[in-house]
C-alpha positions, -999 to +999 in steps of 0.1 A: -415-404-054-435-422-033-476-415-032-499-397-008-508-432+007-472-433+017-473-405+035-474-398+075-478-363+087-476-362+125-462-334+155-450-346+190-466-331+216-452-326+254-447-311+285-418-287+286-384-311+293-405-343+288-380-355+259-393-343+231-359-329+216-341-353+221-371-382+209-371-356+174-333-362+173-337-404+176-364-405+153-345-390+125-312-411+131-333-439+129-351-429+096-315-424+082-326-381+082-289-376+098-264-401+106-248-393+141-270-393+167-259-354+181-262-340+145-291-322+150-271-308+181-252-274+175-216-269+186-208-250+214-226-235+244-263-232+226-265-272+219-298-263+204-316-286+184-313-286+143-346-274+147-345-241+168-333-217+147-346-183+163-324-161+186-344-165+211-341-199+212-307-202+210-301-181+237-326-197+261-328-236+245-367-241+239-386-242+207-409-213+205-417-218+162-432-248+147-407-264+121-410-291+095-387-320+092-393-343+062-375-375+054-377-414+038-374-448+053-376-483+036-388-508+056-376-545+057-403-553+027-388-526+008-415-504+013-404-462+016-427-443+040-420-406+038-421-389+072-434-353+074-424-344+114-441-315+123-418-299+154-445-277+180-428-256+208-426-270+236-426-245+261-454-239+285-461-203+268-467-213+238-484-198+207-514-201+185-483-216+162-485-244+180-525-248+178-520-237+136-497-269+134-518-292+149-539-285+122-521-292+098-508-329+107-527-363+105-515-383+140-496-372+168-471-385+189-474-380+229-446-378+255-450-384+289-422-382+315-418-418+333-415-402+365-443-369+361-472-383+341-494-362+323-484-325+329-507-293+324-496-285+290-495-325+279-534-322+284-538-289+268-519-301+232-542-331+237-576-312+240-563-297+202-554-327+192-593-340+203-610-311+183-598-329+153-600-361+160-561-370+157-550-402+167-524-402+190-495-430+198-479-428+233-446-428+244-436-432+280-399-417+283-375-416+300-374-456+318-340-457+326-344-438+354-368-437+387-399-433+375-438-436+385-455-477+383-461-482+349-496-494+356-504-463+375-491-441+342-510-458+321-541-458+344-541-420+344-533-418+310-568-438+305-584-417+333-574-380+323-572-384+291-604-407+287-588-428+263-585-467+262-550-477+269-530-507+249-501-512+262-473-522+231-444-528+251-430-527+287-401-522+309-379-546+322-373-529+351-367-491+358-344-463+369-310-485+385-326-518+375-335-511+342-328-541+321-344-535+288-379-531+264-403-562+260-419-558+224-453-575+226-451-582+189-420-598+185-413-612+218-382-595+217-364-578+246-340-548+235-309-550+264-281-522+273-247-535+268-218-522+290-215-512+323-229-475+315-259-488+302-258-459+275-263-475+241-291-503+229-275-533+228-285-569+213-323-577+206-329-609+222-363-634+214-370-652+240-353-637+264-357-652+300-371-620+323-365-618+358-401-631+372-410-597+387-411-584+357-424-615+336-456-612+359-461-574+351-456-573+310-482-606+310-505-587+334-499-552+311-506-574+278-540-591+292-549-564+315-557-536+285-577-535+255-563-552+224-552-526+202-576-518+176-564-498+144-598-485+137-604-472+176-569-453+172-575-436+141-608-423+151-588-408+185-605-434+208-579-453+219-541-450+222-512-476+218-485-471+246-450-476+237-424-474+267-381-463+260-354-439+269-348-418+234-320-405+253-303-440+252-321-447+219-350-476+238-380-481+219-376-457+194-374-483+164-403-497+175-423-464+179-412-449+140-422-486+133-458-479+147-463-445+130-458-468+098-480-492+106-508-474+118-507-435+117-532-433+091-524-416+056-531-382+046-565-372+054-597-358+045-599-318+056-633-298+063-641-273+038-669-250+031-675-272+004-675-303+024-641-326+030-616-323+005-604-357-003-565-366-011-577-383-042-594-353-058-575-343-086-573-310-084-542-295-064-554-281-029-541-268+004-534-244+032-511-218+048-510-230+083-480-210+094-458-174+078-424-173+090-403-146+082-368-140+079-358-173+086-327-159+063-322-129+080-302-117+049-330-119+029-357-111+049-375-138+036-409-148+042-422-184+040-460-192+037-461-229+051-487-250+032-504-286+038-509-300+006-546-318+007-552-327-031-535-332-064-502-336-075-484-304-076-460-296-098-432-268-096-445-238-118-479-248-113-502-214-105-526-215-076-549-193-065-548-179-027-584-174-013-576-139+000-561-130-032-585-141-059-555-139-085-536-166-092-496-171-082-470-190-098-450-211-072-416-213-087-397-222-059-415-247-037-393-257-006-395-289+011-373-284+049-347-302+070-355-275+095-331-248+084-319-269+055-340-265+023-345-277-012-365-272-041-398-295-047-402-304-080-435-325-068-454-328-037-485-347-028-511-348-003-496-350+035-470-328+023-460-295+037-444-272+007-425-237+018-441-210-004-419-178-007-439-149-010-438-109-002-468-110+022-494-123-001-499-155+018-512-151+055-524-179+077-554-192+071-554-188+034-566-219+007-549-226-022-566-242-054-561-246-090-601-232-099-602-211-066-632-229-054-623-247-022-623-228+013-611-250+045-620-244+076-608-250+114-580-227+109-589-203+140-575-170+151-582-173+191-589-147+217-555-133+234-553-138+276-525-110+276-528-074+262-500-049+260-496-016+250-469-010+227-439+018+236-419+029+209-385+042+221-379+065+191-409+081+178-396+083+146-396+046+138-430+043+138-437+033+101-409+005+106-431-004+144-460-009+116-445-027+095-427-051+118-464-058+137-484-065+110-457-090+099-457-107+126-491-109+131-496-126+098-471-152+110-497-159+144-464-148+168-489-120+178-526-106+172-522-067+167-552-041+172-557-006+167-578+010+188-603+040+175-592+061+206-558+071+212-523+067+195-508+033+212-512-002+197-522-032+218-505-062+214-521-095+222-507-130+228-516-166+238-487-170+262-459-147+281-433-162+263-444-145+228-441-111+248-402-116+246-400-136+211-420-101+199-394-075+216-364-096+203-375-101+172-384-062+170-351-054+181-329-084+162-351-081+127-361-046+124-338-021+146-372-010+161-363-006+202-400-010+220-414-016+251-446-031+265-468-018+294-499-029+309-529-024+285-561-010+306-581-037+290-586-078+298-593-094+268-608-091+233-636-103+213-645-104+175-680-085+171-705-099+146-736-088+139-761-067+116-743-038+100-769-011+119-766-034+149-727-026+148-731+009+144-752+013+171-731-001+195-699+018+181-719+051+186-720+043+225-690+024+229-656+041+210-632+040+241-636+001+241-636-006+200-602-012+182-597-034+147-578-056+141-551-059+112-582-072+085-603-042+099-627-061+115-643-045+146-628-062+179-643-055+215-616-045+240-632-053+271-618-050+308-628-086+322-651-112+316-680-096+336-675-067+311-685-096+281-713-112+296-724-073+305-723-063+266-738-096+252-769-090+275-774-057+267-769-060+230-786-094+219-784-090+180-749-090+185-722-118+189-690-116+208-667-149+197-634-157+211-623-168+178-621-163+142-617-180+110-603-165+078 
């Protein structure tokens, strides 16, 4: 078993149809995960990657769940790095599971469409990935085909993103006169072979470059910042690697680069101050719940990020929410679906936790039940529903089935203090349908949603007097949420700024930590 310095813990963050699927696929044929490229592919109509699992996506071919992916390479020195791949959804409605997983990972990958640039939700992973600080390394897809001046993607790369640019490698040639990847570092040029132009061919040194394209790499190499490894890892600059994952270009050299350079596991913010990997006593947090990923089961998996410590199978940790400690028997390390037992795990790791709702997202886990992390945000939802039940008597299973999937993040449930219907509330559309499927396909409870009268919601914090006050005069609007914490239902965002004037003692946040 390798060590925590070993370790790289990184997602891949893109715009819907950007590549990212098919990039997750490459990357673990090349780290030796699976052994024909199209493994991870299902049979059939769905061709859905290894890691969408859901019914939902299945039947509609997107990621909508965050899944983990772990697997070893040995370099040419003989080294073994082990990969921890964090899968986010890629879709443009996408969850607070997405934001959870971000969390939880030490470097990112980026994927930009050769021909579309940065995209809306390309910038909006990025922002999360800026909270934190994590580094990202670039990868330009898709170069086989027509696609946008590479100058002019890196150049708005730089300019949106306000990140220096270091170009790694470049094109040699694109779209019909694509002729191969220039690696800076090696002076190699990776060439199709065959008249399709489908599989990467011969590595050639010193190759002789038509002098169109000679001209452009030399002007790309001098024409950027060197790449720094200190500017990366503090999320200043960003190394730009360019390829096709479909016809497997550049991918070598970018699971290369995440060896080099993604930086090991590290430190994470506590109440305590950062928790070190080197502290010796066994640490980490529940990032994500999944449930019923074995529907015969109804199983429920608390996803943690180890952070400190050896752990050992058997060992007993205690959950912050808890306050008792729990024996993990039967830690799971994931291929996606595929699981098997961890009899060890170290910092950088993630580690499935089986559990009968005990774990909820956002917990800590320690060995003395004295560290509390932090960062691990519950955020305002932008759509409300009210929730219709179709048979009134299945309304202890509609209970049941919410509160479940609100610990897992899929949605934020409240209950308000007037009137019988629960509001449901979401980060994106999309988790609308995961919720009414999952209703319907995990718990036989037929519902439907109508428009809730109300905008958005905000946590209330403040005095105790200060809060009763303002319940006295304001009932029809109050609701709480699934830890019984007082939540402000409020009709728009005129209706916020209304109530924070007239009630100064009192806060209304658009998050909130566990």
């Amino acid at each position: 078993m390798t060590g925590s310095s070993e370790r790289r813990t990184f997602a891949i963050i893109s715009h819907p149809d950007a590549g990212k699927t098919t990039l997750t696929e490459k990357l673990l044929l090349t780290g030796g995960a699976i052994h024909l490229a199209g493994e991870v592919k299902a049979r059939g109509q769905a061709r859905r990657a290894r890691s969408d699992w859901m019914k939902i996506e299945q039947q509609r071919g997107i990621s909508v769940t965050s899944s983990v992916m772990t697997f070893e390479r040995t370099d040419a020195d003989g080294n073994s790095i082990v990969f921890n791949l964090l899968d986010t959804p890629g879709h443009e409605d996408f969850s607070e599971d997405t934001y959870r997983t971000l969390t939880a990972v030490d470097s990112a990958i980026m994927v930009i469409d050769a021909a579309k640039g940065i995209e809306p939700q390309t910038r909006k992973l990025f922002e999360v990935c800026r909270l934190r600080s994590v580094p990202i390394i670039t990868f330009v897809n898709k170069v086989d085909r027509e696609g946008r001046d590479g100058f002019e993607l890196l150049d708005e790369v730089a300019d949106m993103l306000a990140l220096d640019v270091c170009p790694m490698s470049w094109p040699v040639g694109m779209g019909g006169r694509f002729e191969g990847i220039l690696d800076f570092a090696s002076g190699k040029v990776a060439r199709p072979e065959g008249p399709s132009k489908e599989f990467l061919g011969k590595r050639e040194a010193d190759a002789e470059i038509p002098e169109e394209w000679a001209e452009q790499s030399e002007l790309a190499r001098i024409g950027y910042p060197e790449f720094d490894i200190d500017a990366y890892r503090a999320g200043d600059l960003t190394p730009v690697y360019f390829g096709s994952a479909l016809k497997n270009f550049g991918v070598t050299e970018l699971i290369e680069a995440i060896a080099a350079f993604a930086p090991p596991p590290r430190p994470q913010p506590a109440e305590q101050g950062e928790i070190t990997p080197a502290l010796d006593e066994v640490s980490g947090f529940i990032f994500k719940v999944q449930a019923n990923m074995d529907p015969q089961h109804r199983d429920r998996i608390a996803f943690m990020r180890m952070v400190s410590g050896t752990f050992r199978r058997g060992m007993k940790l205690t959950p912050s929410g808890l306050g008792k400690p729990i024996a993990v028997h039967s830690p799971i390390l994931f291929f996606a679906q595929d699981r098997e037992l961890a009899d060890t795990a170290e910092p950088g790791d993630i580690i499935g936790i089986p559990n009968h709702g005990t774990l909820r997202v956002g917990d800590s886990l320690s060995e003395k039940n004295d560290i509390r992390f932090t960062g691990l945000p519950n955020f305002a939802p932008e759509i409300l529903r009210r929730v219709v039940l179709r048979d009134p008597t299945k309304t202890k299973q509609l209970r049941k089935a919410l509160d479940d999937l609100s610990e897992e993040g899929v949605i934020q449930v409240f209950y308000p203090e007037l009137g019988g219907q629960w509001i449901v509330g979401v980060v994106g559309q999309l988790q609308l349908e995961v919720l009414v499927s999952r209703l319907a396909a995990e718990y036989k409870v037929e519902a439907g949603l109508e428009p809730a009268p109300f905008d958005t919601a905000r946590w209330i914090r403040g005095e105790a007097g200060a809060i009763d006050e303002f319940e006295r005069f304001n009932r029809a609007n109050l609701a709480k949420d699934r830890d019984g914490d007082w939540v402000f239902m409020a009709r728009s965002a005129w209706d916020v700024g209304y109530q924070q004037e007239r009630n100064p003692d009192l806060s209304f946040s658009a998050t909130k930590e566990r």
